[in-house]
C-alpha positions in Angstrom: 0.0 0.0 0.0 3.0 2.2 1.1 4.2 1.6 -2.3 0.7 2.9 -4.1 0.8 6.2 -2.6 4.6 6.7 -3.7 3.7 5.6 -7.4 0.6 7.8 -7.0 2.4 10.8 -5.5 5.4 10.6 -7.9 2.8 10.7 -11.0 0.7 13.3 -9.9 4.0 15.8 -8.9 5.0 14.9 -12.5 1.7 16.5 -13.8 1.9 19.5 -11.9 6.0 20.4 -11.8 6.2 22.1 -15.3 9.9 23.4 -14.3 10.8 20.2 -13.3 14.3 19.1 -15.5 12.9 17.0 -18.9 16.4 14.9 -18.4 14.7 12.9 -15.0 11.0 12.5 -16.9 11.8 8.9 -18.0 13.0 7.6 -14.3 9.4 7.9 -13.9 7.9 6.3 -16.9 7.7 2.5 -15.9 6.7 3.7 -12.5 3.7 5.8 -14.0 2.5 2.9 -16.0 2.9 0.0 -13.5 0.0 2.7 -11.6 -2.2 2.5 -14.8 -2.4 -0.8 -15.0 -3.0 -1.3 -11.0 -5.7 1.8 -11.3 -7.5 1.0 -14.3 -6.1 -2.2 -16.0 -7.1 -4.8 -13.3 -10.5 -3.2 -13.1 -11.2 -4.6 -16.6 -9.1 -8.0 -16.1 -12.0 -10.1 -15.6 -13.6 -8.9 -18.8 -10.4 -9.3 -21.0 -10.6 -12.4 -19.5 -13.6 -14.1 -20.5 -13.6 -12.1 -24.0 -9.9 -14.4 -25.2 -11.3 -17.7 -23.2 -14.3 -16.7 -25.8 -12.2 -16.0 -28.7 -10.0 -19.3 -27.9 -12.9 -21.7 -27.9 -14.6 -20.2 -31.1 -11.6 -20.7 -33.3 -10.9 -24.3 -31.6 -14.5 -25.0 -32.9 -13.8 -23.8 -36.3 -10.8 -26.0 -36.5 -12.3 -28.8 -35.3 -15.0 -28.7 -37.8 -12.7 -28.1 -40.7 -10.1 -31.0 -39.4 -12.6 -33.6 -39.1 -15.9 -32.5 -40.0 -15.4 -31.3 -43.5 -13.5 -34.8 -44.7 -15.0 -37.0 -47.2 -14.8 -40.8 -46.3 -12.0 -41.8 -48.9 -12.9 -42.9 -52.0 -12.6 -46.9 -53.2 -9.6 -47.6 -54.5 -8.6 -50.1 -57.0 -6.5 -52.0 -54.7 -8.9 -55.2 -55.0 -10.3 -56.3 -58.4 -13.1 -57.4 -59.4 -12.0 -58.9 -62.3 -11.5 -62.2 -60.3 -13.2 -65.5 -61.2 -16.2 -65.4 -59.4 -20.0 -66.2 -59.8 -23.4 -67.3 -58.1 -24.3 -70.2 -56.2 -28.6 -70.4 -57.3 -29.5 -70.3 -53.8 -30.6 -73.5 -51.7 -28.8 -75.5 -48.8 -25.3 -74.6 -50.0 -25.7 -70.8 -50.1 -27.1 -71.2 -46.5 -24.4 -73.8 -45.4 -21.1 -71.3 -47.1 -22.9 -68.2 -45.6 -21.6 -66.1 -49.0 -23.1 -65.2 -52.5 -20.3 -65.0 -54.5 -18.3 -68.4 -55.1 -17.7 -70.3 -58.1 -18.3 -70.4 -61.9 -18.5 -74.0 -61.8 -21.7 -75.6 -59.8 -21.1 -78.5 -56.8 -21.9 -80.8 -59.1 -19.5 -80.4 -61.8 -16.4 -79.6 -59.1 -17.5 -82.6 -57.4 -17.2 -84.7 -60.6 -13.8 -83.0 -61.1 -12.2 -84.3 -57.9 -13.6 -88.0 -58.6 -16.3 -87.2 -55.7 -18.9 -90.3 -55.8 -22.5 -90.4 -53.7 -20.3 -92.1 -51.4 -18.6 -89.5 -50.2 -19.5 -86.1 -52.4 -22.8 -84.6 -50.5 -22.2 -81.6 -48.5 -21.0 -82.1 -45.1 -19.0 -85.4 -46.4 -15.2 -85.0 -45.5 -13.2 -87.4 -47.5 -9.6 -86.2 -46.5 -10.6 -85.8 -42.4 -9.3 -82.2 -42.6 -12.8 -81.2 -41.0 -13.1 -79.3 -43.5 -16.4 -80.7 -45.4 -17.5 -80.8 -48.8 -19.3 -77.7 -49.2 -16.2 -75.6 -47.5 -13.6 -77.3 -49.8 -15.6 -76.2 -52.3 -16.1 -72.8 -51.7 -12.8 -72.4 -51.3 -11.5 -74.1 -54.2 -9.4 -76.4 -52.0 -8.7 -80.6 -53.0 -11.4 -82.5 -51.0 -9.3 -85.5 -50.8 -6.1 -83.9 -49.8 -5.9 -82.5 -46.6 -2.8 -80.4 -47.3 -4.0 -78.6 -50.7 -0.8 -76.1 -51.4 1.6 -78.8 -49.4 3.1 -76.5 -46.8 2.1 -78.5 -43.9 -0.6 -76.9 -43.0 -4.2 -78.6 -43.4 -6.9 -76.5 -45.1 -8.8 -76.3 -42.1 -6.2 -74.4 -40.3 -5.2 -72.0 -42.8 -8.9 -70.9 -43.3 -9.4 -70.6 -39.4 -6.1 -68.5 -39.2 -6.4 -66.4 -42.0 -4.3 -67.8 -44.5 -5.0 -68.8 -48.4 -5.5 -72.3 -48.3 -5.1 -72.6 -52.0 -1.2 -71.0 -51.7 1.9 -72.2 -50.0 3.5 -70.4 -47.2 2.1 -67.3 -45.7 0.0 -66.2 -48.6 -3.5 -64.7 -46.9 -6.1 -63.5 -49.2 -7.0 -60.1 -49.9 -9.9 -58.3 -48.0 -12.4 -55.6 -48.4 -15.0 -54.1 -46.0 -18.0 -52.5 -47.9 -20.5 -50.6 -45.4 -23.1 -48.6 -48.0 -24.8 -47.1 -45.4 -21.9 -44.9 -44.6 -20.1 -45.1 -48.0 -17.0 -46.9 -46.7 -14.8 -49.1 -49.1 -11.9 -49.9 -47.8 -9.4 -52.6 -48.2 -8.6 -54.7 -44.5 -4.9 -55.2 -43.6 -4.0 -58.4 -41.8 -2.3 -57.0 -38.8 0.1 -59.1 -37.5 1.8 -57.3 -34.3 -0.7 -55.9 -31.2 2.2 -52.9 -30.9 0.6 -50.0 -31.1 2.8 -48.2 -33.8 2.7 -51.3 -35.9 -1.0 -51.4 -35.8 -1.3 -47.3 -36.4 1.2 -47.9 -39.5 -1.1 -50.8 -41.0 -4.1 -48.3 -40.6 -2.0 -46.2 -43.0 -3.2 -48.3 -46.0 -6.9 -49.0 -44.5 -8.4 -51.1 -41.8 -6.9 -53.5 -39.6 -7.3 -56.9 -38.4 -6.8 -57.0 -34.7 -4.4 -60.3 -34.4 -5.6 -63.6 -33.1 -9.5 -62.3 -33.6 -11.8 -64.5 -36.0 -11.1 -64.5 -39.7 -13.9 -63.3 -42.4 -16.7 -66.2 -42.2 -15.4 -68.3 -39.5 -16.8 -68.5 -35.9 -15.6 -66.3 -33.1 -15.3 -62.6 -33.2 -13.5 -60.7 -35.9 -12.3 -57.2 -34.7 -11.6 -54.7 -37.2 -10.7 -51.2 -36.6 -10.0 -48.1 -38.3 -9.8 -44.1 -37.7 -12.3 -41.4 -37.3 -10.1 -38.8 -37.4 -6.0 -38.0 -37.2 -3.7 -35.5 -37.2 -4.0 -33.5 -40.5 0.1 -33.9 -41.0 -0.2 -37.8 -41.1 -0.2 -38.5 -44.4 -2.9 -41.9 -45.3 -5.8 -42.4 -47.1 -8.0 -43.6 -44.6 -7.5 -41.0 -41.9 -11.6 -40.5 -41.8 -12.7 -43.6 -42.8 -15.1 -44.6 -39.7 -15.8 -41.0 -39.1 -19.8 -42.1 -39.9 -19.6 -45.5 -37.9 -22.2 -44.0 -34.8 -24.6 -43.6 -37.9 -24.8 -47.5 -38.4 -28.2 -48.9 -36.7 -29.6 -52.1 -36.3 -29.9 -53.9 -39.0 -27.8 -52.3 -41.5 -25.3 -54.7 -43.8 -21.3 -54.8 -43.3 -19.9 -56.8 -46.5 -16.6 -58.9 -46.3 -15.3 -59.4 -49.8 -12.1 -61.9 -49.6 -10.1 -62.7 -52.7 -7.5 -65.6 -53.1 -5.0 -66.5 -54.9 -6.8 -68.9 -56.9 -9.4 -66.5 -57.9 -12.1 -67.8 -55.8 -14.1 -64.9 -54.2 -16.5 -65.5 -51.2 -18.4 -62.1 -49.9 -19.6 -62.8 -46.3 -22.6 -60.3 -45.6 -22.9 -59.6 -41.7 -25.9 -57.3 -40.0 -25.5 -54.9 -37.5 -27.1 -56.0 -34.1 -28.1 -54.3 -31.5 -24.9 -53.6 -29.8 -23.8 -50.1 -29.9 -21.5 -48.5 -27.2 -19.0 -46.5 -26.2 -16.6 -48.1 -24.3 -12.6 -47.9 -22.9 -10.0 -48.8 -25.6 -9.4 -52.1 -23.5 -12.8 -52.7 -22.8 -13.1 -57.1 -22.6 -16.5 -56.4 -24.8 -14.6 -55.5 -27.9 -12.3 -58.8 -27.9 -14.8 -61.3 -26.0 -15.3 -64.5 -28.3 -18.4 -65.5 -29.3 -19.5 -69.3 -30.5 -21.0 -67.8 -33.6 -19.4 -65.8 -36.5 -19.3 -62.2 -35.6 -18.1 -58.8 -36.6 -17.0 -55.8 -34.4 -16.4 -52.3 -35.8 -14.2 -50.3 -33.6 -13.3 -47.0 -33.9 -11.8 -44.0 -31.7 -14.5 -42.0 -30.0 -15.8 -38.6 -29.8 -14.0 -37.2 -33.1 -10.4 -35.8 -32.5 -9.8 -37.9 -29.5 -8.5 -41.2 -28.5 -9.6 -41.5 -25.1 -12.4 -43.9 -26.0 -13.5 -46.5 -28.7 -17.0 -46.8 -30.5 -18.0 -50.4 -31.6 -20.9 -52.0 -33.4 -21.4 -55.1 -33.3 -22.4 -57.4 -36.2 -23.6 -61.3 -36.9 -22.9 -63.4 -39.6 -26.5 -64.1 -41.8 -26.5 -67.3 -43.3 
């Protein structure tokens, strides 16, 4: 307080001394205005206050929008061809039995003649090489029914199909993926992801969706997790940055199609519908990688816009 009165007695002898010597004017000039601000400045604070908080959280808003708001879900890419050999099963018992629409140009009957199947051992849930793989699968998939081993690698049919790989190609081949959701205009191409790391799994997200590891593969039972972005930073380059940006628009009974590819050319597209499960839950959440005994899909994507902090998933089942 002492020092108030000072500062206020200095500046107001300063106003009134006209004779007083210009050379000791500016000891006083940092003294005069430290009193301005104390006087009249901090009177207002509380007002300047409020107006940047204001201006701060209008422009945030406005980038916001523009970052993630104003993005067009990425346009289908020609990564996966449709120029493969493909066709339509007519319906019946084997459409219901493979779960898919698109299979082969040849019917069951004529592969089954191919491969020497008789009525002894060529109807539909028959399994002739005890790879329990029957009849109908093997031919789906365009795998030998009486050779448990089809591409040799030691490997049966059954287990490449159950852990994602091409049963139809030796080694590590795994067939090519596409998840079509029309509803929300997505197109997208699903990378097999094969680390849980989190900046292996971010860089695989570069080039579309991602298969979380060690979840169900396209078709088969148990629960196949695939996640993608909603938004990103706008300096990390990818195409598919926004690509579940429209996921919390999905409702019941909407269609998720699973497109896979092989390297023999045989194309099965598994059609799953959106249940009723729709929630927002914590990126660990035991509900996003619980199994199920049926063939299921989850969506999972990170939730609200801009943020990480939590995951959206939809949950989808298998129609047959």
């Amino acid at each position: 307080m002492e020092m108030i009165k000072l500062f206020q007695a200095v500046f107001h002898s300063q106003n009134q001394s006209e004779d007083k010597p210009k050379r000791t004017l500016p000891i006083y000039y940092p003294l005069a205005l430290v009193w301005r601000i104390l006087k009249n400045g901090l009177q207002k604070s509380w007002k300047s206050l409020f107006l940047a908080v204001f201006i701060f959280l209008v422009v945030f808003a406005a980038l916001f929008y523009l970052v993630n708001m104003e993005i067009k879900p990425a346009e289908k890419t020609d990564s996966l061809s449709d120029a493969s050999f493909s066709g339509k099963v007519l319906g019946g018992d084997l459409k219901e039995k493979i779960g898919s629409t698109d299979v082969a140009d040849l019917n069951y009957g004529e592969w089954a003649t191919a491969f020497g199947l008789t009525s002894a051992d060529g109807k539909f849930d028959d399994d002739p090489d005890a790879d329990k793989l029957p009849n109908f699968l093997e031919y789906a998939h365009g795998t030998n029914p009486k050779n448990a081993d089809t591409d040799g690698d030691g490997f049966s049919d059954r287990q490449e199909i159950n852990n994602g790989f091409d049963p139809d190609s030796p080694g590590e081949a795994k067939p090519s993926v596409e998840i079509t959701i029309k509803k929300i205009d997505v197109a997208v191409p699903m990378v097999w992801s094969t680390s849980e790391d989190e900046n292996s799994m971010l860089e695989d997200l570069k080039s579309g969706v991602n298969h979380y590891p060690k979840s169900a593969t396209p078709g088969q039972t148990g629960n196949m997790v695939i996640s993608g972005h909603s938004s990103n930073y706008i300096w990390v380059k990818g195409d598919y940055n926004y690509i579940f940006k429209n996921l919390n628009n999905l409702v019941e009974g909407d269609m998720v199609d699973v497109k896979t590819i092989q390297q023999n050319g045989r194309v099965l597209t598994y059609h799953y519908k959106v249940n009723s499960l729709k929630k927002i839950v914590a990126p660990d959440d035991p509900l996003i990688f619980s199994d199920t005994a049926e063939p299921t899909l989850t969506l999972s994507t990170c939730w609200p816009l801009g943020t990480n902090f939590r995951r959206l998933i939809v949950k989808a089942d298998l129609v047959k």
